[in-house]
N, C-alpha and C positions, 0 to 999 in steps of 0.2 A: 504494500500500500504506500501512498504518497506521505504519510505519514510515519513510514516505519523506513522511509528510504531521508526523511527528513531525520533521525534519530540516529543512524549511523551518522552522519556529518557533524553531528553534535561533540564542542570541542571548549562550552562554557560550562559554567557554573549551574544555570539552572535551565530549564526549559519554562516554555511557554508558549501553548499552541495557539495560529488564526488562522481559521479558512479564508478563501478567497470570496465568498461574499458574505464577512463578517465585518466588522470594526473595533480596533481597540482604542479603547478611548486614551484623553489625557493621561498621566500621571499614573497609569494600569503598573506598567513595569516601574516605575519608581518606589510606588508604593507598596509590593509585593517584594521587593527587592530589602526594602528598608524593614520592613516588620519578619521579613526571615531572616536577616541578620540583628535585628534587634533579641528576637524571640528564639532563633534557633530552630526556626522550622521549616521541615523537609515537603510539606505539602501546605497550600495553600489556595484557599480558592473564594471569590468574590461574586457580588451578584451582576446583575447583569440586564438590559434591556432587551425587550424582546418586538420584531418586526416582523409584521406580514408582508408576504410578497406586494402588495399597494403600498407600500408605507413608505418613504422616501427616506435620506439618512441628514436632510439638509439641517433638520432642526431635531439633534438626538437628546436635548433637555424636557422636552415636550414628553417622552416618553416615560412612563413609568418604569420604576425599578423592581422587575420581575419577583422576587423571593420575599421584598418588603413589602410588596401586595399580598403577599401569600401568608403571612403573619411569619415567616422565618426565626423574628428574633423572640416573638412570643412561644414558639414552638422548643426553642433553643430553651429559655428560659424554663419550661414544662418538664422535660425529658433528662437535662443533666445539671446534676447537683454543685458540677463544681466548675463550672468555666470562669477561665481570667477573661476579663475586658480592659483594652488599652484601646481609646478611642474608639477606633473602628473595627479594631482587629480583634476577634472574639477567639480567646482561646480555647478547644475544644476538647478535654480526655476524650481518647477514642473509642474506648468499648461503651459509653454513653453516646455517642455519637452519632453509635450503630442506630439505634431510636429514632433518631431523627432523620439519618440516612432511609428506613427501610420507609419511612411516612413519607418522605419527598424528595425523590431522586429526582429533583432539576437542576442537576447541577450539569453548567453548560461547559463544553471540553475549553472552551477560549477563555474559560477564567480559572482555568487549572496552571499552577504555578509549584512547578516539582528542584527539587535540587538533586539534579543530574546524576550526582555518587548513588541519592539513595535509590534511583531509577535502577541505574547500570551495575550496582555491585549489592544490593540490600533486594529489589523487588525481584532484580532480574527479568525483566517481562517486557514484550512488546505487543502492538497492536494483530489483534488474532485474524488473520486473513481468510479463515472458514466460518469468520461474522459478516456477511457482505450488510448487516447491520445489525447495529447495539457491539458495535466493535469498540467504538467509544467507552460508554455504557461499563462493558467488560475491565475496558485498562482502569476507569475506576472504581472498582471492585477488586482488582490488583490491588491499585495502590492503598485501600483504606481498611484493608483486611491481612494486609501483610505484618507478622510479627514483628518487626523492631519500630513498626509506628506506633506511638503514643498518645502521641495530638498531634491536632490539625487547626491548621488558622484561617477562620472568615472573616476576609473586609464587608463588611456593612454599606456597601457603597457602589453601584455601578459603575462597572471598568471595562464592560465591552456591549457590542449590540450583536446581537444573534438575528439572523434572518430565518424566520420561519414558512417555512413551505405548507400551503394548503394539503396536499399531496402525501400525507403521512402515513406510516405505519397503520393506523387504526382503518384502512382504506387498502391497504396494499397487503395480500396475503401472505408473501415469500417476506415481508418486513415482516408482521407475525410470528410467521416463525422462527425469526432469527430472534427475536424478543423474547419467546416462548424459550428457546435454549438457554438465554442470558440469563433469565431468572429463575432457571432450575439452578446455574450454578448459583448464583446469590443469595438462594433461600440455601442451598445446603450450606451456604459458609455461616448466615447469620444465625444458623442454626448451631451453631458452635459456642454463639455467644447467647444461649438461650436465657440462661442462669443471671445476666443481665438485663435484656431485651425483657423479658417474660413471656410465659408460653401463649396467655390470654392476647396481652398485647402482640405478639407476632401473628397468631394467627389470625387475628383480626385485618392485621395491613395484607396480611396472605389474601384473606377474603376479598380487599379490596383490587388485588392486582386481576381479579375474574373479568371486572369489567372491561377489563382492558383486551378482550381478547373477544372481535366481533365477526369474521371471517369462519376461524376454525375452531367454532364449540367444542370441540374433542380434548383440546388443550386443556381444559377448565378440572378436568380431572385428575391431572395432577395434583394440582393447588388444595383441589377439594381433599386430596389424599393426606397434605402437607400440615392441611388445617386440623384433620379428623386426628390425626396423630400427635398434635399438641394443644386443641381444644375442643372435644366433641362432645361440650355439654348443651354448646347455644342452638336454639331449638332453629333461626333463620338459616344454619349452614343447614343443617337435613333437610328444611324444607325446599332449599332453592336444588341442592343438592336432586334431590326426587324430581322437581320440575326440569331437572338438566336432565334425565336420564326419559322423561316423558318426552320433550320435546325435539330429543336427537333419535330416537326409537324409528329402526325403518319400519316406512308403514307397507302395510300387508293388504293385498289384493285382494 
């Protein structure tokens, strides 16, 4: 991939990915630069604005800041008991973090800020070329599940604009399925961290990734498997659960 041919060439200190119809705003690498060397952190990521293919890039203060719509820092607040704050730079222990990771994975690949060592000699990993999508997705699941990370730093602040495409996944079947794969691996990893996570609360965000899957019903039965095995007391999984097994039932002549 274009991005894994970008990674060999790599000969600084940290990385920092942008697609070709992205934007990184002002002061992105400045500030990423300065609160990883202030802080000592190997991973790092900020929020971000987000564009529809209509939307122009003439005027990117007009745009909302995607995660701070989404309540991010009240989320943040909810889920882990002990983050530092230094301005804007929200420091996050990582097995708490998981929490907030499995409730909202929007976290955009352009406001991913790695130092290179722990990429290349700690993760070891690169972009999986048998994801023709959620290859992204995947690298960070690498990166935030890998044992010598501890925490993780978010800036509070938009530092790139994402262009989003009408055309997505939830529309395209073969994205589906590359989705579907990604998050088999990602449930068996946060499943490691159950003991933290809790089993209520994971299967509950389990529950919630069903929706996500509108093409190939099929799929949904894993998740259903994933939830049943770490919480099969709540009466709505059995019941949608049986409405999935009616509704996908070949019908008979």
């Amino acid at each position: 991939s274009a991005r894994n041919a970008g990674l060999k060439l790599v000969n600084g200190k940290y990385i920092c990915f942008l697609d070709s119809d992205d934007i990184m705003l002002e002061d992105n690498l400045k500030l990423k630069i300065q609160y990883a060397e202030q802080k000592n952190l190997k991973l790092i990521f900020s929020d971000f604005c987000q564009l529809s293919e209509m939307d122009n890039f003439n005027n990117p203060n007009k745009h909302k800041a995607f995660l701070r719509e989404y309540g991010y820092i009240d989320l943040i607040a909810a889920n882990i008991p002990k983050y530092i704050r230094d301005g804007i730079c929200y420091i996050l222990p990582k097995d708490y973090f998981l929490k907030v990771a499995v409730k909202n994975m929007g976290i955009n690949t352009n406001t991913i800020f790695i130092d290179s060592d722990f990429l290349f000699n700690e993760v070891r990993a690169s972009f999986d070329t048998d994801l023709k999508s959620a290859e992204d997705l995947d690298m960070w699941r690498k990166l935030i599940f890998n044992k010598n990370l501890s925490e993780i730093g978010y800036l509070d602040t938009p530092l790139s604009i994402y262009r989003f495409y009408n055309a997505h996944w939830m529309q395209d079947p073969q994205k589906e399925y590359f989705l579907y794969r990604w998050l088999k691996r990602f449930i068996n990893d946060l499943k490691k961290y159950k003991d933290v996570i809790g089993n209520q609360y994971l299967a509950e965000e389990i529950w919630n990734m069903l929706w996500w899957f509108k093409q190939n019903k099929g799929y949904k039965f894993f998740f259903f498997g994933e939830i049943f095995l770490l919480y099969p007391w709540k009466l709505k999984y059995w019941r949608n659960f049986f409405h999935l097994l009616i509704t996908i039932r070949p019908k008979t002549s």
